[in-house]
BAMARLUM-423540 format. One line per 8 residues: number of its first residue (from 1); their letters; for each residue x, y, z of C-alpha. Coordinates in Angstrom, 1 decimal. Layout:
NUM> A> X Y Z  ...
This chain:
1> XXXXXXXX> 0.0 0.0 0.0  1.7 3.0 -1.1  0.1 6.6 -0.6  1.3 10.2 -1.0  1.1 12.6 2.0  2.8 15.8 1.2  4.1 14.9 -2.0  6.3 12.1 -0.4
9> XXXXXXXX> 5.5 8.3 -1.4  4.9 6.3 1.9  4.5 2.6 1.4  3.8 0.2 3.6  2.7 -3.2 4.3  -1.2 -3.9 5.3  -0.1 -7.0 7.1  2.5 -4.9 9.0
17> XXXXXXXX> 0.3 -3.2 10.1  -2.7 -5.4 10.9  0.4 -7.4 13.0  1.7 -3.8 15.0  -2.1 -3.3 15.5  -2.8 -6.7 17.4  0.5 -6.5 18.9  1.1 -3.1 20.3
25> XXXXXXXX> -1.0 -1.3 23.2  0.1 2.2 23.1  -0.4 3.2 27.3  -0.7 7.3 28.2  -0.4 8.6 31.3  -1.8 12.2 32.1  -2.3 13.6 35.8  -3.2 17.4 37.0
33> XXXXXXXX> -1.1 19.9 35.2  -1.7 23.6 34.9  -2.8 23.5 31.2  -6.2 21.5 32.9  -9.3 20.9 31.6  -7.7 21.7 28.1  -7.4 17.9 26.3  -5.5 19.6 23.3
41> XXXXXXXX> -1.8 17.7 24.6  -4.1 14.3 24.0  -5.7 15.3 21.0  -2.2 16.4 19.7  -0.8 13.3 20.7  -3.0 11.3 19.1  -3.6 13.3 16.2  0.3 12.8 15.9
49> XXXXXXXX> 0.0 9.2 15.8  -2.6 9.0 13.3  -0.5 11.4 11.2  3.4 10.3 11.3  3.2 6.6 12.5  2.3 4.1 9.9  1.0 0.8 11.9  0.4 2.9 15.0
57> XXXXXXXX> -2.1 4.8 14.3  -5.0 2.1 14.8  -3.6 0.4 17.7  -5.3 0.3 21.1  -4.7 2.9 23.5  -5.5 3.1 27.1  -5.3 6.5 29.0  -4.8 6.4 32.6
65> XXXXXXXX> -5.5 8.9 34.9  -3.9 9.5 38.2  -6.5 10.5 41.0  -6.0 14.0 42.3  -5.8 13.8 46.0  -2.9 12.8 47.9  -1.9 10.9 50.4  0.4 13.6 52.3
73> XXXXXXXX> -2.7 16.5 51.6  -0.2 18.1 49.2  -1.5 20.3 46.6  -1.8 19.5 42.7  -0.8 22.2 39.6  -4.4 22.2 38.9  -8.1 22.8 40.7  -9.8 19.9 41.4
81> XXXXXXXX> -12.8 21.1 39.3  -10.2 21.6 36.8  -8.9 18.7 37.0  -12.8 16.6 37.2  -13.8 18.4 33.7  -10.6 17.7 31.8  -11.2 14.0 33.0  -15.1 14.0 31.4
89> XXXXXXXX> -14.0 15.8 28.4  -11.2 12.8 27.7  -14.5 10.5 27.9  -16.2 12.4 26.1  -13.8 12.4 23.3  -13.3 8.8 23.8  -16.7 8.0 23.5  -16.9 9.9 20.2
97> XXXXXXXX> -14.0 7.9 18.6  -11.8 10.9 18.5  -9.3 8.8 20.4  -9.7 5.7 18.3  -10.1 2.2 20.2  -9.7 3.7 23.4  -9.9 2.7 27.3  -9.5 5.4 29.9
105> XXXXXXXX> -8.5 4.1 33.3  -9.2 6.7 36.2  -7.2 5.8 39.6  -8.9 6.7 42.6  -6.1 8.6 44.3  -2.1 10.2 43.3  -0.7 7.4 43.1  2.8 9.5 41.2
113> XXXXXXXX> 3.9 8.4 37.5  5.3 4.9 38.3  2.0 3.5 40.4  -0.1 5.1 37.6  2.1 3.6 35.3  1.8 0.0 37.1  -1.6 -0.3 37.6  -2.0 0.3 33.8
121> XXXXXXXX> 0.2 -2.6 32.9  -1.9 -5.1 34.8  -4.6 -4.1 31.9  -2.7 -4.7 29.1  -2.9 -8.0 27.0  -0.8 -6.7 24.1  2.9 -8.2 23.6  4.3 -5.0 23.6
129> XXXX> 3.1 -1.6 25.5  4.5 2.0 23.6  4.4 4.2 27.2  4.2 7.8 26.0
């Protein structure tokens, strides 16, 4: 299969990708930032994906979402309100395919970048996992 995008030939194999797509869970990780509720880093991300990475693009994708509240009553780089309607707007865009095949995971409490990133590998059943 060989298309032009920009004037540039890109070829590529269909069963290459049909195997990277059955293979290949592609995991994000996204907790309270300061650019909250604004999705646009995920819908850049992906967008990306669909754009530049032949075999990629279609694979599944699971977002998980570190919980807001802390265990040592620390304070986050976002409002929780901020925080609760950038959460429903990933749903939302999930729901609407925007996201592709899709699962968003939301944790309970902060759990930090490496117990978020944990508790998403017990979910995946792909042979390999692209963390972003």
């Amino acid at each position: 299969l060989c298309i032009m995008a920009d004037g540039v030939p890109s070829c590529r194999s269909a069963s290459i990708e049909a195997r990277a797509t059955a293979r290949v869970t592609i995991l994000v990780t996204t907790s309270p930032i300061p650019s909250h509720p604004s999705p646009i880093l995920l819908r850049t991300l992906f967008a990306s994906f669909r754009d530049h990475l032949d075999g990629l693009g279609d694979c599944r994708r699971v977002i998980v979402c570190d919980g807001y509240m802390r265990d040592d009553g620390g304070s986050q780089l976002c409002s929780q309100e901020s925080y609760e309607d950038y959460l429903r707007q990933i749903e939302q865009l999930q729901q609407t395919g925007e996201f592709g095949d899709c699962h968003v995971l939301r944790l309970d409490s902060c759990h930090g970048y490496g117990l978020t990133l944990a508790a998403a590998l017990e979910h995946m059943a792909t042979e390999f996992v692209l963390v972003v």
